[in-house]
C-alpha positions in Angstrom: -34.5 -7.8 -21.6 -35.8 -11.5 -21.6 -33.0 -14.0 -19.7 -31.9 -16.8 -22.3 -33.0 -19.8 -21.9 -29.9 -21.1 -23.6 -28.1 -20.0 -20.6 -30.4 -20.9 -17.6 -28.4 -24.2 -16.4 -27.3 -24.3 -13.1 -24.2 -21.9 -12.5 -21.0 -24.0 -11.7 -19.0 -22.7 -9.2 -15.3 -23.3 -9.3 -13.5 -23.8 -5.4 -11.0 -21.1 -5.2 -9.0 -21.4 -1.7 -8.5 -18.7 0.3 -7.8 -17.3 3.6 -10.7 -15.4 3.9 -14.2 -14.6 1.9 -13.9 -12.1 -0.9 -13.8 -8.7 0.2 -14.2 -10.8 3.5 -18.1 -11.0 2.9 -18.6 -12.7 0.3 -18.4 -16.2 -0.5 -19.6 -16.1 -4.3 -18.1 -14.6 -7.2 -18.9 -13.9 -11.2 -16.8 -12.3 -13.8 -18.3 -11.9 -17.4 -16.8 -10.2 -20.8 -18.6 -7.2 -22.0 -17.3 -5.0 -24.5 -17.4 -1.4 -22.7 -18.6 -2.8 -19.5 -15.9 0.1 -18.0 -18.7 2.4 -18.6 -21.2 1.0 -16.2 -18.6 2.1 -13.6 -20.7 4.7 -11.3 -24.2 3.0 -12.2 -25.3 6.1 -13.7 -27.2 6.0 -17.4 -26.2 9.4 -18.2 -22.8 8.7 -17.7 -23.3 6.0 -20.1 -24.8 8.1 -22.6 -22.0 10.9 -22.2 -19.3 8.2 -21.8 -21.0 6.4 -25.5 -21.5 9.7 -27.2 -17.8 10.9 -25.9 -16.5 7.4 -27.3 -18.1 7.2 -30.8 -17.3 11.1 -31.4 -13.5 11.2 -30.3 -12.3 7.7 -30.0 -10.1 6.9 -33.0 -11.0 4.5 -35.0 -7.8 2.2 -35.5 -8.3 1.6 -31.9 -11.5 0.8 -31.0 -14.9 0.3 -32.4 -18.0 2.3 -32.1 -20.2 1.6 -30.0 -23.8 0.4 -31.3 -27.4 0.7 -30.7 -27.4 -2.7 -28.9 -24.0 -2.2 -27.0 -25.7 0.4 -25.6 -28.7 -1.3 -24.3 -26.9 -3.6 -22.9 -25.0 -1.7 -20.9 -28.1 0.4 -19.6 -29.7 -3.1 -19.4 -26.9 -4.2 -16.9 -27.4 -1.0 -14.5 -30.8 -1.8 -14.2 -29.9 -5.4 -12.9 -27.1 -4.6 -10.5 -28.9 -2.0 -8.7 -31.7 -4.6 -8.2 -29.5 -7.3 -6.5 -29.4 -7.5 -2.5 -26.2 -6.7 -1.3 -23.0 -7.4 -3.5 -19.7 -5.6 -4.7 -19.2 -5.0 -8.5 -15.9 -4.7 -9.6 -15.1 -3.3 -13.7 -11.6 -4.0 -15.2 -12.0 -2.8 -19.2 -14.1 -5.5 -21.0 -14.7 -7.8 -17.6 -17.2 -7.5 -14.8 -16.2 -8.9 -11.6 -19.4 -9.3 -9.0 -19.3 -10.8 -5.5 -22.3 -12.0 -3.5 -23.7 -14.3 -0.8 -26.7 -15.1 -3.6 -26.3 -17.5 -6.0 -29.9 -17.0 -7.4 -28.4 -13.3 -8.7 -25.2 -14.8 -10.0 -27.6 -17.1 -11.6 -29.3 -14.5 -13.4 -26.9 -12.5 -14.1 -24.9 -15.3 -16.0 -28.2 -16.3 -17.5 -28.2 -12.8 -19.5 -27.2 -12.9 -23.8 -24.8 -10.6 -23.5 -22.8 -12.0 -20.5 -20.1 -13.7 -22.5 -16.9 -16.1 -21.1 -19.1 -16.5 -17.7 -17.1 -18.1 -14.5 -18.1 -18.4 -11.3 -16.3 -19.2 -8.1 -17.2 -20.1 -4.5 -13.9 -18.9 -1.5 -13.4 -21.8 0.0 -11.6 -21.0 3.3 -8.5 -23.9 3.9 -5.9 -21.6 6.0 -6.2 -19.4 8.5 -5.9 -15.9 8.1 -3.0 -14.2 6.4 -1.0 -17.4 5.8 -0.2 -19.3 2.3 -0.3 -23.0 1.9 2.6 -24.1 -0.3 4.5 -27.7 -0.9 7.7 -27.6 0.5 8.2 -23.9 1.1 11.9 -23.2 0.9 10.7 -19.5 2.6 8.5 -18.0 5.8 6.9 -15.2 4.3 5.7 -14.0 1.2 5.1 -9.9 0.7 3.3 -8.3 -1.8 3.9 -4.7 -3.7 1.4 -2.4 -3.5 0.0 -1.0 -6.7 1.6 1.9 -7.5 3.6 4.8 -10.2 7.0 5.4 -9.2 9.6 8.3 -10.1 12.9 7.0 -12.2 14.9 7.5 -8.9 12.3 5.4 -6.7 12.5 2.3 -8.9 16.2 2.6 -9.3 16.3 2.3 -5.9 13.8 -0.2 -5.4 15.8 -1.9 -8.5 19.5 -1.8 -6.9 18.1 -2.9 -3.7 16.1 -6.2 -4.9 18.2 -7.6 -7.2 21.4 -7.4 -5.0 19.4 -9.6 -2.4 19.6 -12.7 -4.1 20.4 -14.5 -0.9 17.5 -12.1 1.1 14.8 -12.4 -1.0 13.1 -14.4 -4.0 11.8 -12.6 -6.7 9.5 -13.7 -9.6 10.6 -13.8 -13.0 8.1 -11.5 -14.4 9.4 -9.0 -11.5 13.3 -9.7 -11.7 12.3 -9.1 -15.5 10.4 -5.8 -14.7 13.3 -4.8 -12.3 16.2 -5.2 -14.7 14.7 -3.5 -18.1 15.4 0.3 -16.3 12.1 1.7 -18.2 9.3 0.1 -16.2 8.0 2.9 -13.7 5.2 0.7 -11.9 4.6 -2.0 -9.5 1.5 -4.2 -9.8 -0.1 -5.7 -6.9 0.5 -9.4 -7.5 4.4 -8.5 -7.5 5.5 -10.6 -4.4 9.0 -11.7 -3.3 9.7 -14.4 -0.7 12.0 -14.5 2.0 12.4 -15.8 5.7 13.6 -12.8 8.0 11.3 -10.0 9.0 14.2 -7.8 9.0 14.6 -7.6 6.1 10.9 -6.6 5.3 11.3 -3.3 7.2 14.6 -2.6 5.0 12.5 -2.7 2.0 9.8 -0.9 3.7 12.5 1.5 4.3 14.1 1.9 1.1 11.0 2.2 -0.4 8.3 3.8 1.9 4.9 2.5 1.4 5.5 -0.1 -1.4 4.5 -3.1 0.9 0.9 -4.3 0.5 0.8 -7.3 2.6 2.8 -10.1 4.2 1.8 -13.7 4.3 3.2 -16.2 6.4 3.9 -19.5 4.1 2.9 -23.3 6.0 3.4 -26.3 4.4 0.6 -28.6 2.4 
């Protein structure tokens, strides 16, 4: 598949500031929109083929669309391009590709493709050290995130009761404190964070609710 020309300006790369590189070895990312892109996943063209076939045979059609001739190419297309970049990570979340690398020539071609749509490119810009977040007027020490993760009824419950009757212990987000309080949400994602400023009360949660801490970050003012 010939590169468009159309496309072949120079790659912009937004600053996004960090802590560390992505992945902690790499200071360049891409994401692009691809319709299927999921299917890549593995870098394997028969599981494209199975994973098309599967999709256009059983898929119903008030959901989703087949997928074409050209969809198809595209995706085998792509394969054929990641596996000849130097080293790199290649992350697929549904319709968006997420790729990190120390080359901008590959991002460069990669974003320079026709079907690589709603292209954006960052560079990690490291302004902190390690493991700390940079905030104006931080009212907290510490931030902590939730790890990823199902939960039983009882677990959240749990997890539930014990957050929202901290008020004074911890900050929560509204989209979590939102989560927390509808009693039929049986998930954490991990950009769920609560502030607070005693380590104590870290290891409380940690032992309400074994193995639902991701990270902590200590928070320093701008």
């Amino acid at each position: 598949m010939v590169l468009s020309e159309s496309k072949m300006e120079t790659l912009i790369f937004n600053p996004t500031f960090k802590d560390r590189l992505f992945y902690d070895k790499y200071e360049y990312g891409l994401t692009f929109k691809l319709k299927h892109v999921s299917f890549v996943r593995g870098l394997s063209h028969e599981f494209i083929d199975h994973r098309v076939h599967w999709h256009n045979t059983h898929s119903p059609r008030r959901y989703t669309s087949t997928v074409d001739d050209d969809a198809k190419k595209n995706l085998h297309d792509l394969i054929d391009r990641l596996v000849s970049l130097g080293e790199h990570k290649v992350v697929f979340t549904y319709d968006h590709v997420y790729i990190y690398s120390n080359s901008v020539a590959d991002l460069q071609s990669l974003s320079a493709l026709p079907y690589a749509q709603d292209c954006w490119a960052t560079q990690a810009v490291i302004n902190r050290a390690r493991d700390t977040l940079l905030l104006k007027n931080p009212k907290y020490q510490y931030r902590t995130f939730l790890r990823e993760r199902f939960m039983t009824k009882e677990n959240m419950n749990i997890l539930s009761k014990f957050l929202l009757s901290r008020g004074d212990c911890f900050r929560i987000t509204e989209e979590l404190h939102r989560k927390l309080s509808k009693g039929n949400n049986f998930y954490t994602l991990s950009h769920y964070f609560v502030d607070h400023n005693n380590m104590q009360d870290l290891v409380m949660l940690q032992l309400v609710c074994p193995g639902i801490v991701r990270k902590t970050l200590t928070i320093k003012a701008k």
